[in-house]
N, C-alpha and C positions, 0 to 999 in steps of 0.2 A: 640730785633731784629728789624730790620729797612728795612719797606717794602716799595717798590716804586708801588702801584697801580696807575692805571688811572680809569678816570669815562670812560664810556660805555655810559648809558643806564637808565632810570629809568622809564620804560613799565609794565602797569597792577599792579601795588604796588611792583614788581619787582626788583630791584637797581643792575647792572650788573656792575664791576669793574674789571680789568686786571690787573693781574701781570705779570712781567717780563719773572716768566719760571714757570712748573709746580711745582719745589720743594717748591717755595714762596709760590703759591696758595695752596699748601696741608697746609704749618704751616700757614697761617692765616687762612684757614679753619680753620683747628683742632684747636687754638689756640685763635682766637679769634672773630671768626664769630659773638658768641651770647652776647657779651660785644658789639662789635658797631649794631648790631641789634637793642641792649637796647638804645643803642646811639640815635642811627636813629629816635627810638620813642619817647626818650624823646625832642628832638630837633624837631621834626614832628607831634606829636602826632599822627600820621598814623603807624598801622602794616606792616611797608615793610622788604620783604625778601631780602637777602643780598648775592649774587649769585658772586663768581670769579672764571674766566676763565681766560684760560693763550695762551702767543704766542704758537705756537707750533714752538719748538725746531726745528734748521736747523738739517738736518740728519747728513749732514758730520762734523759739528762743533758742534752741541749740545747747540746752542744758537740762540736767538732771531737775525734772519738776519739783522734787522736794527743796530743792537751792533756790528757786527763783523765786521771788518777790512777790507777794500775795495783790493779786489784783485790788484796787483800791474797791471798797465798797458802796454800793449805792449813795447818793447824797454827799460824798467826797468831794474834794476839790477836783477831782478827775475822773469820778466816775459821772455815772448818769445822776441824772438830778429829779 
C-alpha cells in the first residue's frame, strides 16, 4: 500500500508525520508504526516515537480541503450567474 505522509515535527524524541485522511493514518499505524520505529533507530540510534496524525476530513466532501476541487466561480457554467 502506498502512503503519502509528510513530516510534521520532530519534538522531545517525538517524530510527528501526516497523512492525507484518517483511513491511511489507522493502516500505517496498525500496520506499520513499529517496523519504521525500528527504522528510525537504527538510522538514529535515538528511541523516537513515531506519532501520525491526519487532516481532518472536510464535512461536506469527506476530504482533505486542499484536494478537492475549487468551487466553480461566479458566472461559470455552474456557479451563480
Amino acid at each position: 500500500m502506498w502512503f503519502r505522509l509528510s513530516y510534521e515535527r520532530l519534538e522531545n524524541g517525538v517524530m510527528t508525520v501526516k497523512a492525507p485522511n484518517t483511513f491511511l493514518r489507522d493502516q500505517f499505524t496498525r500496520k506499520y508504526i513499529p517496523y519504521m520505529q525500528n527504522v528510525l533507530k537504527s538510522l538514529t540510534e535515538l528511541d523516537i516515537k513515531l506519532v501520525v496524525s491526519a487532516f481532518k476530513p472536510d464535512i461536506a466532501g469527506g476530504q482533505d480541503p486542499a484536494e478537492r476541487d475549487p468551487a466553480p466561480a461566479k458566472g461559470d457554467a455552474f456557479g451563480d450567474a
